[in-house]
FIMIDO-473070 format. One record per residue: residue number from 1; chain; z, y, x of N, C-alpha, C, O in turn. Coordinates in nm, 2 decimals, decimal comma. Layout:
<marses>
{NUM; A; {Z; Y; X}; {Z; Y; X}; {Z; Y; X}; {Z; Y; X}},
...
</marses>
This chain:
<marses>
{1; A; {-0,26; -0,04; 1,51}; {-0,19; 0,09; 1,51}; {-0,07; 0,09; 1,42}; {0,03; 0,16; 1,45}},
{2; A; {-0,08; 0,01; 1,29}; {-0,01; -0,01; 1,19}; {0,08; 0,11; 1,16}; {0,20; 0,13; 1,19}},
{3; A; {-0,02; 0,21; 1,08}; {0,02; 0,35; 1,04}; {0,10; 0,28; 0,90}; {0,11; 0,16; 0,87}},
{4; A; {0,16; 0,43; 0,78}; {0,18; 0,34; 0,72}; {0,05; 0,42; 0,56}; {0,04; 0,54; 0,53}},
{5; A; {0,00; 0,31; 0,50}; {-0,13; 0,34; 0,38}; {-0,08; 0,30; 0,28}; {-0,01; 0,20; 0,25}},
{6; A; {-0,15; 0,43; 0,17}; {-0,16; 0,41; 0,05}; {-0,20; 0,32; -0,01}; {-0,31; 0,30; 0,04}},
{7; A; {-0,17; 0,20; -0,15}; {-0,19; 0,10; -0,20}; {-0,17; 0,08; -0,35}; {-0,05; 0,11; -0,37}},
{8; A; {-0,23; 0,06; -0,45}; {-0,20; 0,07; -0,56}; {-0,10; -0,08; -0,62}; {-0,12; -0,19; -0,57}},
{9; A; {0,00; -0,06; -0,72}; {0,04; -0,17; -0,75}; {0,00; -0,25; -0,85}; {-0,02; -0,20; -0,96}},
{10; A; {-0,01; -0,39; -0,83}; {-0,10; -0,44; -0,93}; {-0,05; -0,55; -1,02}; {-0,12; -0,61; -1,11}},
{11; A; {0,09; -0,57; -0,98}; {0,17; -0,71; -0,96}; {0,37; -0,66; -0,94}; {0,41; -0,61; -0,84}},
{12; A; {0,45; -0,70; -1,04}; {0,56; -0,68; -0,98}; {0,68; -0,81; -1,00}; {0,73; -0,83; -1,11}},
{13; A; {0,71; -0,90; -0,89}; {0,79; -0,97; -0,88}; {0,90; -0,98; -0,90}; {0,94; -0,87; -0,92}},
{14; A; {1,00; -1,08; -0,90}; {1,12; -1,10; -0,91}; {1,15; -1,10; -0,72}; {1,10; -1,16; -0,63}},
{15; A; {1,25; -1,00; -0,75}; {1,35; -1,02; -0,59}; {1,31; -0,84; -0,52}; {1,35; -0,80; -0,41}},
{16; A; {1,25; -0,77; -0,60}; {1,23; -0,66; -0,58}; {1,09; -0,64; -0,45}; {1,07; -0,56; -0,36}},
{17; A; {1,01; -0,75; -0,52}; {0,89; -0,74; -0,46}; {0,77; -0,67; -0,52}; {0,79; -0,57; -0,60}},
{18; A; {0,67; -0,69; -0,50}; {0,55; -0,67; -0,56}; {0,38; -0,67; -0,52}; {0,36; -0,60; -0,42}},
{19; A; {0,31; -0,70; -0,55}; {0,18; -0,70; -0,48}; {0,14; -0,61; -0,51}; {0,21; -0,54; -0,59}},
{20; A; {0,01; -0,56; -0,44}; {-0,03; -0,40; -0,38}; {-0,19; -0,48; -0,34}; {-0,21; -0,59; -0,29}},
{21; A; {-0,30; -0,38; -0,38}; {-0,39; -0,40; -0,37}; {-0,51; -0,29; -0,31}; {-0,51; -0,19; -0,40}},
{22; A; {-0,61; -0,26; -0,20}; {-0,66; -0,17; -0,16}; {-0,78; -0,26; -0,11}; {-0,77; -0,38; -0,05}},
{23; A; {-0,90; -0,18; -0,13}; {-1,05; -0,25; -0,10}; {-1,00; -0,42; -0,12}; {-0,95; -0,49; -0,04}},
{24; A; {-1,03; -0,45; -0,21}; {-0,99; -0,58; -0,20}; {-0,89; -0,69; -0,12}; {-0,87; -0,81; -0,13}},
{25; A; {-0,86; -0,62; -0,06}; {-0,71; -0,65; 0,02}; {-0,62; -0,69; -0,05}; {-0,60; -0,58; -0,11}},
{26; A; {-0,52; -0,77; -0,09}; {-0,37; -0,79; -0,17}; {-0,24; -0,82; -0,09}; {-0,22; -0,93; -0,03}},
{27; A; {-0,17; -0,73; -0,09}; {-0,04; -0,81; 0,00}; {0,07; -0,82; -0,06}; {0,09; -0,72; -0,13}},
{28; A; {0,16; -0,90; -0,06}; {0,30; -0,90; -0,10}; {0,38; -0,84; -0,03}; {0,39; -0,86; 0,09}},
{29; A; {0,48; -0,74; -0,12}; {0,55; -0,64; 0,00}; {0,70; -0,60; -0,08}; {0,71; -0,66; -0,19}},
{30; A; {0,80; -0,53; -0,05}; {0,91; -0,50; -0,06}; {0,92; -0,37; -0,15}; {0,85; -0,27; -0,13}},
{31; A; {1,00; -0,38; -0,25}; {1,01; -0,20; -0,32}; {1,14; -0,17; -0,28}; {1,17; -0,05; -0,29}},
{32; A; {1,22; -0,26; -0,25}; {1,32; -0,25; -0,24}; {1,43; -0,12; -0,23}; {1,55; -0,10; -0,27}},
{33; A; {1,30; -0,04; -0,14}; {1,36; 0,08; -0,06}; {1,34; 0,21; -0,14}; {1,36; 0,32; -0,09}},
{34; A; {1,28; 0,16; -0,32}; {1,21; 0,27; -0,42}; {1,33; 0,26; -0,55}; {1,37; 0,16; -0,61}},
{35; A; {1,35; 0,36; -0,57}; {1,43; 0,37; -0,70}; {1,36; 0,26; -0,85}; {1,42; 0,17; -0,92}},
{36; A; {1,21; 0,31; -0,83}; {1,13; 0,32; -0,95}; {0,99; 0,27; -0,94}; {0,92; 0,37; -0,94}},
{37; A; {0,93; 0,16; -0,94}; {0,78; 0,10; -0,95}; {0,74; 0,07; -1,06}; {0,82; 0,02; -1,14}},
{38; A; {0,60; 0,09; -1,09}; {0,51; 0,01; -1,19}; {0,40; -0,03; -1,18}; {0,33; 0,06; -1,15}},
{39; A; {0,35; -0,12; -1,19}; {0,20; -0,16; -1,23}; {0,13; -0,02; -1,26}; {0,15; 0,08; -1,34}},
{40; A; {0,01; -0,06; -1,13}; {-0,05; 0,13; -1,15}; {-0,02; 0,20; -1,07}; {-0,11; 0,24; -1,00}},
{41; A; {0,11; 0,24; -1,06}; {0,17; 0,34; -0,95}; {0,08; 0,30; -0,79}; {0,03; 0,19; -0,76}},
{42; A; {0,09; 0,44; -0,69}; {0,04; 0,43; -0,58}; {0,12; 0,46; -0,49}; {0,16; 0,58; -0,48}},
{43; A; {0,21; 0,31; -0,37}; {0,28; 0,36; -0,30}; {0,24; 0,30; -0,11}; {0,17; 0,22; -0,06}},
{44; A; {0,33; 0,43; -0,08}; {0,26; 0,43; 0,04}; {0,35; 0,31; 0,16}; {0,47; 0,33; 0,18}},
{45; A; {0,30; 0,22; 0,20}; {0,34; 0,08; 0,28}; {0,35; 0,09; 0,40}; {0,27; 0,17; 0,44}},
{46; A; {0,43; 0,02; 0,49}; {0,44; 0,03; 0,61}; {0,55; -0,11; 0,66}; {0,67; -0,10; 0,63}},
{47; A; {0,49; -0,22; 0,73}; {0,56; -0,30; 0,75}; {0,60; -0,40; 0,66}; {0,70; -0,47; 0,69}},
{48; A; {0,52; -0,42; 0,51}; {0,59; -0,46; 0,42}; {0,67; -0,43; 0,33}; {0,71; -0,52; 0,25}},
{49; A; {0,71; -0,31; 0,34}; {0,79; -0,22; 0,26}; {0,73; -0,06; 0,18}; {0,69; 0,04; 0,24}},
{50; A; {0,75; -0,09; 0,06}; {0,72; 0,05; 0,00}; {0,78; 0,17; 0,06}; {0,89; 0,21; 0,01}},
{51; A; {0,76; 0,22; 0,12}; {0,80; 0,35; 0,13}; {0,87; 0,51; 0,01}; {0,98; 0,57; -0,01}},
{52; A; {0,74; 0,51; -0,02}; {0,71; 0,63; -0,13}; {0,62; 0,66; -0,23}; {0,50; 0,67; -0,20}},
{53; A; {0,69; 0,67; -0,37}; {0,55; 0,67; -0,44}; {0,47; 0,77; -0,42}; {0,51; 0,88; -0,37}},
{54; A; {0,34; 0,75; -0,46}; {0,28; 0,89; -0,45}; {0,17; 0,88; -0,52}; {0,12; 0,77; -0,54}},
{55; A; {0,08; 1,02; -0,57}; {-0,02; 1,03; -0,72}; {-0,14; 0,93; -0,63}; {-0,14; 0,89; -0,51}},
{56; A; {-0,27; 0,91; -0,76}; {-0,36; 0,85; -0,71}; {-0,39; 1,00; -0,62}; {-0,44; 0,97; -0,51}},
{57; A; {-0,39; 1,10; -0,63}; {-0,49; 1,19; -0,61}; {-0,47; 1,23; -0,42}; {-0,56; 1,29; -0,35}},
{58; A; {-0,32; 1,18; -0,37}; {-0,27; 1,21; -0,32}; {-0,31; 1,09; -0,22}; {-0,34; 1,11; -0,11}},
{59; A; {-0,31; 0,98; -0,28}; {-0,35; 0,84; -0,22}; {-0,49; 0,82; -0,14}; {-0,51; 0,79; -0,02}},
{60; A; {-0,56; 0,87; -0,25}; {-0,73; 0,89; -0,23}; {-0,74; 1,00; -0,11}; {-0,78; 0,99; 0,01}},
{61; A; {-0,70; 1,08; -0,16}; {-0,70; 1,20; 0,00}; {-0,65; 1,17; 0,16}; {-0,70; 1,21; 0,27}},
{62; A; {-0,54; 1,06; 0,13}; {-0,51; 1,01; 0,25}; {-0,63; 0,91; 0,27}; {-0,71; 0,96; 0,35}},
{63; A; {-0,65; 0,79; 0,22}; {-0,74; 0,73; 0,24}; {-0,89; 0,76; 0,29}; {-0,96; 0,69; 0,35}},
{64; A; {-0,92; 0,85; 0,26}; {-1,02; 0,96; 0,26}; {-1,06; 0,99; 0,44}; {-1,16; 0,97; 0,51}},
{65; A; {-0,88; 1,08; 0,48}; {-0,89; 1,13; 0,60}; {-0,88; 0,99; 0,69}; {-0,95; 0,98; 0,79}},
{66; A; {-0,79; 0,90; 0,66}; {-0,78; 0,78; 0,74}; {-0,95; 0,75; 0,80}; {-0,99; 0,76; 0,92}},
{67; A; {-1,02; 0,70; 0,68}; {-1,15; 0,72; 0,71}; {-1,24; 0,80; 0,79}; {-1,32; 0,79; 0,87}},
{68; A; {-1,19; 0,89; 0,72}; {-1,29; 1,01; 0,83}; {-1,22; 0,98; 0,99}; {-1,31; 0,96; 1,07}},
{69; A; {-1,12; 0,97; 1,03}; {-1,07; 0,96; 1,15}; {-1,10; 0,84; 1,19}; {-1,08; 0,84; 1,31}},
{70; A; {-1,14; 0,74; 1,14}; {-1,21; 0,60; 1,17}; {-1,10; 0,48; 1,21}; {-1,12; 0,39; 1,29}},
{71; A; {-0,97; 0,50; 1,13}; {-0,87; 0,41; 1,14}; {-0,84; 0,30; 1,02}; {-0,78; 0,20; 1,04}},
{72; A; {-0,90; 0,33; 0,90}; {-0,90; 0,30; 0,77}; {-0,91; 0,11; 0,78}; {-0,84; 0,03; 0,74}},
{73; A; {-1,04; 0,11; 0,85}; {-1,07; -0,01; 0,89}; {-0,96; -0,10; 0,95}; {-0,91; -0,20; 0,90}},
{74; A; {-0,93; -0,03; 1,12}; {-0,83; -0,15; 1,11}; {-0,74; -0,11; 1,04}; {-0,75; -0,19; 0,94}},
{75; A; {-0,62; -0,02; 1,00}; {-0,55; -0,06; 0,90}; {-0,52; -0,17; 0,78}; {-0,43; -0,24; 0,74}},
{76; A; {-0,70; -0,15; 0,73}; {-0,67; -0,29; 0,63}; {-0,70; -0,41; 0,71}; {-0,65; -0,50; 0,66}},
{77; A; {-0,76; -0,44; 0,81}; {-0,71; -0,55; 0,90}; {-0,57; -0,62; 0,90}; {-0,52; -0,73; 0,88}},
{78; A; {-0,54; -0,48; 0,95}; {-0,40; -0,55; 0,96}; {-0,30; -0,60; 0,80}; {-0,22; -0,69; 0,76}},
{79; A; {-0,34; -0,54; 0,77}; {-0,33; -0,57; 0,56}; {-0,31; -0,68; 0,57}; {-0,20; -0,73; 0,57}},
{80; A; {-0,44; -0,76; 0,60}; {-0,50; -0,81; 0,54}; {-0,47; -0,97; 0,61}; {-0,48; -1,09; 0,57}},
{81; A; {-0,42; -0,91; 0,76}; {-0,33; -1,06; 0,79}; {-0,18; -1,12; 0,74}; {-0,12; -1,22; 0,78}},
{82; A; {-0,17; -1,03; 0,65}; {-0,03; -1,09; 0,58}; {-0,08; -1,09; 0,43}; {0,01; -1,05; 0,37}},
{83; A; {-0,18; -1,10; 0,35}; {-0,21; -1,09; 0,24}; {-0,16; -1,20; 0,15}; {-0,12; -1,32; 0,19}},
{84; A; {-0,16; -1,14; 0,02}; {-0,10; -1,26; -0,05}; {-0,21; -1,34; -0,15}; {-0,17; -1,44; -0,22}},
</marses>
C-alpha cells in the first residue's frame, strides 16, 4: 500500500541521511526534505524520505490507528525490504 509511517530517529548520517527505527525494523532514509532532525525525534516516512517531524504522542496515535485498521503489518513489511 506503501502509506507514508511514523519512525523514530536513531542514527544521523553524513549526506543528509539517517536511520529510523520502528518494531525493530531500521531503514536508511533521506531528511533531506526537513529543515531540522535529531536523534530521538519522530518523523513521518514515505518512500525513503522524511517527510515531517512529528511528537512521539502524535506518532503513537498514528501507529495505533494504522493497527487498528490492520495495515500496520504490511507497512513495516514493506520497511523492512529496504532496511539498513
Amino acid at each position: 500500500m506503501c502509506l507514508a509511517i511514523p519512525a523514530k530517529v536513531t542514527a544521523l548520517e553524513e549526506g543528509e541521511m539517517a536511520v529510523v527505527a520502528l518494531e525493530g525494523v531500521k531503514k536508511r532514509i533521506s531528511v533531506a526534505l526537513l529543515d531540522e532532525v535529531a536523534v530521538g525525534d519522530y518523523v513521518l516516512i514515505h518512500v525513503g524520505y522524511a517527510l515531517h517531524r512529528l511528537s512521539e504522542e502524535e506518532a503513537q496515535r498514528t501507529l495505533a490507528l494504522m493497527a487498528e485498521a490492520g495495515i500496520l503489518q504490511e507497512e513495516l513489511a514493506e520497511m523492512g525490504e529496504g532496511a539498513a
